[in-house]
PDB file of the backbone (N, CA, C, O) and the ligand in Angstrom, with CONECT records:
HET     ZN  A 101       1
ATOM      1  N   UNK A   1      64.726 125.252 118.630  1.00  0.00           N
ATOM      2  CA  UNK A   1      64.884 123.806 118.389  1.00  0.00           C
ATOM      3  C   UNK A   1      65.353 123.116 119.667  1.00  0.00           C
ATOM      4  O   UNK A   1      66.483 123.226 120.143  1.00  0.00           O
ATOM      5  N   UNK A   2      64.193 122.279 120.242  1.00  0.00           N
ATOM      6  CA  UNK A   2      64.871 121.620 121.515  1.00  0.00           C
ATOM      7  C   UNK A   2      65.851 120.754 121.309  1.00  0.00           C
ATOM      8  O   UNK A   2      65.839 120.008 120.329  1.00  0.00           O
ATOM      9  N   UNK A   3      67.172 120.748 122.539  1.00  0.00           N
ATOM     10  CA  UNK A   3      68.489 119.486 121.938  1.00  0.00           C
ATOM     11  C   UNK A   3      68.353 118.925 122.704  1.00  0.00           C
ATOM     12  O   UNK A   3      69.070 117.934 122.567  1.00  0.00           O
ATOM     13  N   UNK A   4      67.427 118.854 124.215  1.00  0.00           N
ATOM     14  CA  UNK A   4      67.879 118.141 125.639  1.00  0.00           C
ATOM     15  C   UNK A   4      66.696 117.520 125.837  1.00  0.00           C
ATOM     16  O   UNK A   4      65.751 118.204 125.446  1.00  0.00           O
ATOM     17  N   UNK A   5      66.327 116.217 126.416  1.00  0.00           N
ATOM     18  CA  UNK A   5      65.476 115.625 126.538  1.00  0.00           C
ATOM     19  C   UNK A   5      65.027 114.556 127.726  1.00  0.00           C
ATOM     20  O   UNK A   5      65.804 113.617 127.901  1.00  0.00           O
ATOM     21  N   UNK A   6      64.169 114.601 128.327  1.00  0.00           N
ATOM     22  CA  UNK A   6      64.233 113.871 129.578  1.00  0.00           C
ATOM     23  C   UNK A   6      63.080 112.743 129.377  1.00  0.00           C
ATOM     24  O   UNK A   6      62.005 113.108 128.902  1.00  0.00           O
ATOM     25  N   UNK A   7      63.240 111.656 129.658  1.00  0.00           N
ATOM     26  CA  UNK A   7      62.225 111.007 129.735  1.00  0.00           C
ATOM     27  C   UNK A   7      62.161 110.241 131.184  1.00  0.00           C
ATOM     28  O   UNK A   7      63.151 109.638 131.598  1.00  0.00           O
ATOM     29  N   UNK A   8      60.817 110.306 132.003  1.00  0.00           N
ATOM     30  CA  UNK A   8      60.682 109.825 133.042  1.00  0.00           C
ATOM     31  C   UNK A   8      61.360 108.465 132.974  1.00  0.00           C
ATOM     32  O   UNK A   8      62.488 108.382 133.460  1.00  0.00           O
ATOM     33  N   UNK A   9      60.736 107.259 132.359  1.00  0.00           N
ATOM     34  CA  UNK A   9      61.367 106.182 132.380  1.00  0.00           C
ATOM     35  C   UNK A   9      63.016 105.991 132.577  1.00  0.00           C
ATOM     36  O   UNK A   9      63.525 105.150 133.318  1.00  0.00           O
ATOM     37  N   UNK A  10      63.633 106.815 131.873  1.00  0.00           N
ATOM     38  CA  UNK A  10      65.114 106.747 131.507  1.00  0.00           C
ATOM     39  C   UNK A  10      65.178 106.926 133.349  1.00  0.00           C
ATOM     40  O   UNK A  10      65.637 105.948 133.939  1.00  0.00           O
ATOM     41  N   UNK A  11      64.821 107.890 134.038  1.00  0.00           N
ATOM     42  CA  UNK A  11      65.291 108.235 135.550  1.00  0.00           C
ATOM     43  C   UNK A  11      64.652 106.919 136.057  1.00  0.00           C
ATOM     44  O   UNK A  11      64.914 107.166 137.234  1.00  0.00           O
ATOM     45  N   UNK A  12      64.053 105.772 136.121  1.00  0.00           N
ATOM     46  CA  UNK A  12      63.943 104.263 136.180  1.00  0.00           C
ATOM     47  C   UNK A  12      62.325 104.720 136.887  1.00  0.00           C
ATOM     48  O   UNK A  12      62.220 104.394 138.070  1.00  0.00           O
ATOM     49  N   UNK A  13      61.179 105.378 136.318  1.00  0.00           N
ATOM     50  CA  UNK A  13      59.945 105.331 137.139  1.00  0.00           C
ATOM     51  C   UNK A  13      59.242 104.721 135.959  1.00  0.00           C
ATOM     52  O   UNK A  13      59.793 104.779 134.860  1.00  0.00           O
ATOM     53  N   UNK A  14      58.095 104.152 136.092  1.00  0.00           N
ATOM     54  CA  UNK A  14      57.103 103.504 135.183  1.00  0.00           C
ATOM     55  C   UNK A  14      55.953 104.519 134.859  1.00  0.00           C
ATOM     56  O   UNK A  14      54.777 104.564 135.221  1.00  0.00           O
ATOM     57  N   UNK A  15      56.673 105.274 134.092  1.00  0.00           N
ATOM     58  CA  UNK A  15      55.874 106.484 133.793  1.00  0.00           C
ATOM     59  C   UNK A  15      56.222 107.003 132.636  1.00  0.00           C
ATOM     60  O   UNK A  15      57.428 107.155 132.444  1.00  0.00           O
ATOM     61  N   UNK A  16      55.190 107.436 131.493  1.00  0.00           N
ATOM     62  CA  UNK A  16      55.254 107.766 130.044  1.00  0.00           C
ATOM     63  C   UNK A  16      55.702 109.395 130.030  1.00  0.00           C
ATOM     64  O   UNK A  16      55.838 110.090 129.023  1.00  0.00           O
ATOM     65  N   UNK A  17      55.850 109.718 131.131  1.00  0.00           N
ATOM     66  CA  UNK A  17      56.289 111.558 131.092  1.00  0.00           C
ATOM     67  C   UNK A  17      57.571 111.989 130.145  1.00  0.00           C
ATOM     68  O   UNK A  17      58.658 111.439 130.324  1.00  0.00           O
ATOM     69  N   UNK A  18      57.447 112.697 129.434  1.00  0.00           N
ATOM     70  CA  UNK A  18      59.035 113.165 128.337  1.00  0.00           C
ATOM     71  C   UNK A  18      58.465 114.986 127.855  1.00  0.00           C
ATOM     72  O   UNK A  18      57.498 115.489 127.284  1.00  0.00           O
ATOM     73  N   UNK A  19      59.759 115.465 128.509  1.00  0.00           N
ATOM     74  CA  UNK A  19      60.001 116.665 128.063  1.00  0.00           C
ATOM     75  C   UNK A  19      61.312 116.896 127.416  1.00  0.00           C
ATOM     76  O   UNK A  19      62.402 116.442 127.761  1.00  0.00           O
ATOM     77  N   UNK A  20      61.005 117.749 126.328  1.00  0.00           N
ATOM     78  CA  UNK A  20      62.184 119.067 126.230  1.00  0.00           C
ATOM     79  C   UNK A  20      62.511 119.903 126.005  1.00  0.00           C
ATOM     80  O   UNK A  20      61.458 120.505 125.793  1.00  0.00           O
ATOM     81  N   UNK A  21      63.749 121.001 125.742  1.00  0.00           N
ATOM     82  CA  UNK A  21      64.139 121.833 126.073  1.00  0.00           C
ATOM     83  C   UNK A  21      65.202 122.328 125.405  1.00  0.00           C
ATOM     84  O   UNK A  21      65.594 121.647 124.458  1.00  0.00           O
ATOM     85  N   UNK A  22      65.892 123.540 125.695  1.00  0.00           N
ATOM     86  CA  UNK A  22      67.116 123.990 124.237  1.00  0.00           C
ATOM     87  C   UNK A  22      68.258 123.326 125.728  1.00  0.00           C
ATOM     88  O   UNK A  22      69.403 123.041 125.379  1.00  0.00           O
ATOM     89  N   UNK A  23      68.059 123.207 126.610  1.00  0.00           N
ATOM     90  CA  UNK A  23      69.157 123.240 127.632  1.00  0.00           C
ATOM     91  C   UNK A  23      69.020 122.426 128.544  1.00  0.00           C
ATOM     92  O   UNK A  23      67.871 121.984 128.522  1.00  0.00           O
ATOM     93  N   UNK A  24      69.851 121.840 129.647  1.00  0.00           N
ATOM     94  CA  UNK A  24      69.438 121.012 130.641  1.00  0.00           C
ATOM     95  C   UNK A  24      68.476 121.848 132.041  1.00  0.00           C
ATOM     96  O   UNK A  24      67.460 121.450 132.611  1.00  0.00           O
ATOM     97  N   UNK A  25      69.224 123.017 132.242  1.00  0.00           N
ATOM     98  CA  UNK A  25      68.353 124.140 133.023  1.00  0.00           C
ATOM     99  C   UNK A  25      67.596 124.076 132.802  1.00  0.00           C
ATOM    100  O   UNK A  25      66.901 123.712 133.750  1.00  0.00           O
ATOM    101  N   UNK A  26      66.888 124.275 131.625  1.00  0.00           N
ATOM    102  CA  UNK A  26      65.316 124.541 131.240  1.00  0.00           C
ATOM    103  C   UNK A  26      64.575 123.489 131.436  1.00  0.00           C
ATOM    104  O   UNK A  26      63.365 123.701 131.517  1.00  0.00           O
ATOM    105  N   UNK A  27      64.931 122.452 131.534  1.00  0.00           N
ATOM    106  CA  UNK A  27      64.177 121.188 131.977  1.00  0.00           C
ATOM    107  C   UNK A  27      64.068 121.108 133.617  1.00  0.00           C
ATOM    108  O   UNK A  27      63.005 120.930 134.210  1.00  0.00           O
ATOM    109  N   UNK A  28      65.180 121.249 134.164  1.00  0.00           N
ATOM    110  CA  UNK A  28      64.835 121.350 135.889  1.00  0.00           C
ATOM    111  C   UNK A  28      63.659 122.099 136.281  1.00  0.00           C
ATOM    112  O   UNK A  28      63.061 121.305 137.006  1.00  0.00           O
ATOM    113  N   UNK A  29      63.184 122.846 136.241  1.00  0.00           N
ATOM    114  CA  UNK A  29      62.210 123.098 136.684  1.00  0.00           C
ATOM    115  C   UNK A  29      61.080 122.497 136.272  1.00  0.00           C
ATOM    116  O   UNK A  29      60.121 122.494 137.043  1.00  0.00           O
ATOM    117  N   UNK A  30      60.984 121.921 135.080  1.00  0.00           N
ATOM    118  CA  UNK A  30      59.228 121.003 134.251  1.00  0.00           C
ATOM    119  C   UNK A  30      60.085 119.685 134.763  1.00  0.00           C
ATOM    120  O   UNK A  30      59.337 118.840 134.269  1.00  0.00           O
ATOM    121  N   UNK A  31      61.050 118.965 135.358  1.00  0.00           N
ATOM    122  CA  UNK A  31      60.812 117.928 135.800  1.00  0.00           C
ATOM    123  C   UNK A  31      60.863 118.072 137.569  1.00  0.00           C
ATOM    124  O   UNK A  31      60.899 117.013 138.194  1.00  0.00           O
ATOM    125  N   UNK A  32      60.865 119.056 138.153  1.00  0.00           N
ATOM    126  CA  UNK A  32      60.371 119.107 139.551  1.00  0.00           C
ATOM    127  C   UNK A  32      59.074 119.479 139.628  1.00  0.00           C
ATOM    128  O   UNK A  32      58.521 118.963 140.599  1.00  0.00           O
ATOM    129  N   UNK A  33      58.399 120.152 138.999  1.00  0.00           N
ATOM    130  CA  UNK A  33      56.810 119.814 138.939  1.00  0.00           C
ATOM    131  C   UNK A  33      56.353 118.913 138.448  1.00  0.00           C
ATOM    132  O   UNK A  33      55.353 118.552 139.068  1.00  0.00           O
ATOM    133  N   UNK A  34      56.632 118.141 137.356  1.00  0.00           N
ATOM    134  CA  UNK A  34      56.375 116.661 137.424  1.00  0.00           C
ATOM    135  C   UNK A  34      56.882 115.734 138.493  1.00  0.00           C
ATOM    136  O   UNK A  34      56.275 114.663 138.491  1.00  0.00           O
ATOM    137  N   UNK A  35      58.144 115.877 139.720  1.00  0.00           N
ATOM    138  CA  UNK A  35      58.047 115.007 140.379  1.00  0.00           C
ATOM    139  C   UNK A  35      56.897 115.355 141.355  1.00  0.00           C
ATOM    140  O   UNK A  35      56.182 114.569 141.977  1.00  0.00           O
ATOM    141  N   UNK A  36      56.877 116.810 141.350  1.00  0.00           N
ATOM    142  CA  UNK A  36      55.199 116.867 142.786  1.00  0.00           C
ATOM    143  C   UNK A  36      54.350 116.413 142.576  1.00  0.00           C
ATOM    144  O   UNK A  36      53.785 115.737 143.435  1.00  0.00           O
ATOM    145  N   UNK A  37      53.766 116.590 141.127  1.00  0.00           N
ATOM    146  CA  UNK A  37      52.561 116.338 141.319  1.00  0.00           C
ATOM    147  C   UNK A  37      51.907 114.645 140.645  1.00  0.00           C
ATOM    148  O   UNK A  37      50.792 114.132 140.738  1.00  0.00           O
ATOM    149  N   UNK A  38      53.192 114.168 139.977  1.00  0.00           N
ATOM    150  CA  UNK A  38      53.040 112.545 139.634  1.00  0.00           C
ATOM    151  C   UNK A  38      53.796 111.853 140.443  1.00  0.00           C
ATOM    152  O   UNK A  38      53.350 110.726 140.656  1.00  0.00           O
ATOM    153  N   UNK A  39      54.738 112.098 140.954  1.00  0.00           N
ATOM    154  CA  UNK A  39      55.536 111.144 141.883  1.00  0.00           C
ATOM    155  C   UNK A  39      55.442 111.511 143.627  1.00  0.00           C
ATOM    156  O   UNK A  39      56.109 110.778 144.358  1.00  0.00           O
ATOM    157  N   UNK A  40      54.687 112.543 144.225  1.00  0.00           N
ATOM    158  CA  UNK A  40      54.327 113.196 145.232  1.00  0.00           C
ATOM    159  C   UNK A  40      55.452 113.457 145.867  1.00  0.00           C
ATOM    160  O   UNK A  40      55.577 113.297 147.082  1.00  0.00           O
ATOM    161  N   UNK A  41      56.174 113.792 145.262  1.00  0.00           N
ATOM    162  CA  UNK A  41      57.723 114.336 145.723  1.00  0.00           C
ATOM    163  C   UNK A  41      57.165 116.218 145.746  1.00  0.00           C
ATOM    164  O   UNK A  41      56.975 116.987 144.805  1.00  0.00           O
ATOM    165  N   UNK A  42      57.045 116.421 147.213  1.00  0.00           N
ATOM    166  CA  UNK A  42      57.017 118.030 147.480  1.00  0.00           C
ATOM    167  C   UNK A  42      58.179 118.758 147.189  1.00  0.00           C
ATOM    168  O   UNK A  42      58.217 119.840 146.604  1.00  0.00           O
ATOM    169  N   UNK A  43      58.843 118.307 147.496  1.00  0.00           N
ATOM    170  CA  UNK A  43      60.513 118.897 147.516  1.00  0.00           C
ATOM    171  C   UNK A  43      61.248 117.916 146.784  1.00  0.00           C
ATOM    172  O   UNK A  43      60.905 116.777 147.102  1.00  0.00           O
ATOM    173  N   UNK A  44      62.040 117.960 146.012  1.00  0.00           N
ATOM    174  CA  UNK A  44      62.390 117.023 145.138  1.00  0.00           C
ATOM    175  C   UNK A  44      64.372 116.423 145.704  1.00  0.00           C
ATOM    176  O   UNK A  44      65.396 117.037 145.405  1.00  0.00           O
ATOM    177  N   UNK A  45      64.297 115.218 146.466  1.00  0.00           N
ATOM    178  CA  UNK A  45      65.297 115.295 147.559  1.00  0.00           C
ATOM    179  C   UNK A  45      66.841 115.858 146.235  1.00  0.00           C
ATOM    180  O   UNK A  45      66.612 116.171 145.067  1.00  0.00           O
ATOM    181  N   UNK A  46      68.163 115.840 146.825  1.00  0.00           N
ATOM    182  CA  UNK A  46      69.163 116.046 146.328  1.00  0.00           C
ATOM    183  C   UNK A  46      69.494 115.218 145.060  1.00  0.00           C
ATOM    184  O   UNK A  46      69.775 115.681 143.955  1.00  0.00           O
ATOM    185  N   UNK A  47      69.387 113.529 145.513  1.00  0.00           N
ATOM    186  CA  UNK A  47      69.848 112.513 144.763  1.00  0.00           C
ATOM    187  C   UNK A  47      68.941 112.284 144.169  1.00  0.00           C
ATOM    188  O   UNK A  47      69.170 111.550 143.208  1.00  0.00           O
ATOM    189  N   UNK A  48      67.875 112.606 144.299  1.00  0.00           N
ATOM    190  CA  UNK A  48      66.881 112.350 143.206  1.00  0.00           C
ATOM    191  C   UNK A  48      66.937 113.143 141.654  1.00  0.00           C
ATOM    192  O   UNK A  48      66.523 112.708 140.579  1.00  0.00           O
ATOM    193  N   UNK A  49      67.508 114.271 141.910  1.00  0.00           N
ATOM    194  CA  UNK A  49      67.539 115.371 141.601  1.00  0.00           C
ATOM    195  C   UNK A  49      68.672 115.019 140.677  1.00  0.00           C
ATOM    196  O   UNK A  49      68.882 115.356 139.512  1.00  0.00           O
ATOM    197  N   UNK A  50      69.397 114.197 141.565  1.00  0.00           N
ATOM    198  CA  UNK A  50      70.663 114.008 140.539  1.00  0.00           C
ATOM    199  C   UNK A  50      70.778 113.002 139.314  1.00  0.00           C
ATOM    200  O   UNK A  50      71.493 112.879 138.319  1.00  0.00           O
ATOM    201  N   UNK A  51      69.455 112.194 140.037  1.00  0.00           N
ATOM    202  CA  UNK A  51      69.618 111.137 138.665  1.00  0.00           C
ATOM    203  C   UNK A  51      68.464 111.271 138.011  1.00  0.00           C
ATOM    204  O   UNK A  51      68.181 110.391 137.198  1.00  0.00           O
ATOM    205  N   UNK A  52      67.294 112.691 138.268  1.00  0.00           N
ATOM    206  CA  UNK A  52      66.792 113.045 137.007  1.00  0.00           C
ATOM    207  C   UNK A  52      67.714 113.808 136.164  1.00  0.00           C
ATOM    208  O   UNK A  52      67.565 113.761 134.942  1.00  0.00           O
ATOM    209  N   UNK A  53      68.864 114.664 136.806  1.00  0.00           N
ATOM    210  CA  UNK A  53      69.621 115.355 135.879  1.00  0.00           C
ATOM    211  C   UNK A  53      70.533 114.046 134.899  1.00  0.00           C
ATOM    212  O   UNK A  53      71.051 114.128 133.785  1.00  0.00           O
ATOM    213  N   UNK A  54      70.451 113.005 135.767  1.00  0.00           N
ATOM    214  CA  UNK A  54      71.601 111.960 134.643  1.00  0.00           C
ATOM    215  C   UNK A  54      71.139 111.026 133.529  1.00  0.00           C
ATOM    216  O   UNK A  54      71.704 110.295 132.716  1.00  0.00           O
ATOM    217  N   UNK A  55      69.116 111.548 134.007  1.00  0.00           N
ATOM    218  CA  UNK A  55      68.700 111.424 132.904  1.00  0.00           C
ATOM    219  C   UNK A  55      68.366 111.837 131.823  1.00  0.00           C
ATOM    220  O   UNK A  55      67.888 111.025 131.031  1.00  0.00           O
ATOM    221  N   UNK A  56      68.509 113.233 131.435  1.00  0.00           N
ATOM    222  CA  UNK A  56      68.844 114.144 130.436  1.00  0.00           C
ATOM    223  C   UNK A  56      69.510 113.977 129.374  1.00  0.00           C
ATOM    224  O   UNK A  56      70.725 113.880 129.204  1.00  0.00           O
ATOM    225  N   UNK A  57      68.704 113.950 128.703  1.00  0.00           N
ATOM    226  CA  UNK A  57      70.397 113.333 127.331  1.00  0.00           C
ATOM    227  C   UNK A  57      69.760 114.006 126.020  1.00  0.00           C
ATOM    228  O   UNK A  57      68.625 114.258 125.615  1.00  0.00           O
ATOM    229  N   UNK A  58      70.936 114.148 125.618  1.00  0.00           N
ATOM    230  CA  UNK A  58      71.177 115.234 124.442  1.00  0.00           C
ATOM    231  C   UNK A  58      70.790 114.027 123.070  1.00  0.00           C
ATOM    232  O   UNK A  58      70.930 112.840 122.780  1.00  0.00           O
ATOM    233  N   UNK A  59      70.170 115.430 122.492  1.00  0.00           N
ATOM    234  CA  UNK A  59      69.378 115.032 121.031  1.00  0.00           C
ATOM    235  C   UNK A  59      70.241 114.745 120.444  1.00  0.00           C
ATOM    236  O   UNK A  59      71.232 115.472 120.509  1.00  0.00           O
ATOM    237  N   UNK A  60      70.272 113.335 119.445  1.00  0.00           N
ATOM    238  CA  UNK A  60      71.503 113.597 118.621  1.00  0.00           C
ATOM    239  C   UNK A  60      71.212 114.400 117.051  1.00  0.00           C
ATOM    240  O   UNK A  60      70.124 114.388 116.476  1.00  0.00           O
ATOM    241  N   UNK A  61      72.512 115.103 116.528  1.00  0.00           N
ATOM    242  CA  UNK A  61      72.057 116.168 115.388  1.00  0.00           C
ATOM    243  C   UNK A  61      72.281 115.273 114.691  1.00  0.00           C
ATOM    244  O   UNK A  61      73.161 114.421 114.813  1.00  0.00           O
ATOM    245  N   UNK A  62      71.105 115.447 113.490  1.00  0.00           N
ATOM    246  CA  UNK A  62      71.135 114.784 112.479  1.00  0.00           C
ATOM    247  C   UNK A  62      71.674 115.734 111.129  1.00  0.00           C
ATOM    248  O   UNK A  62      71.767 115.224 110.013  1.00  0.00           O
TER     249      UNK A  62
HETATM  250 ZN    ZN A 101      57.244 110.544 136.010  1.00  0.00          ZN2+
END
């Protein structure tokens, strides 16, 4: 059951991309291949990095 959820927009890009995941780890890696190959980010810089991680947000349990 995925709890963690990323949506491109939320990290402020104009882009419909949303993944998730049981964990925030498990998402770092499916949102650095989405920044290569939709945002042409080869290397995905530090701070970028940081505010896709601050866009991560937890499922709420119902
Ligand atoms: Zn995107």
């Amino acid at each position: 059951m995925p709890r963690y959820y990323f949506k491109c927009s939320d990290a402020g890009y104009q882009c419909s991309y949303e993944v998730d995941g049981a964990t925030p780890e498990e998402l770092e890696p499916k949102i650095k291949i989405h920044a290569k190959y939709a945002h042409n980010m080869f290397e995905v810089p530090e701070d970028k990095m940081s505010a896709f991680k601050a866009a991560i947000k937890e499922k709420p349990t119902s």
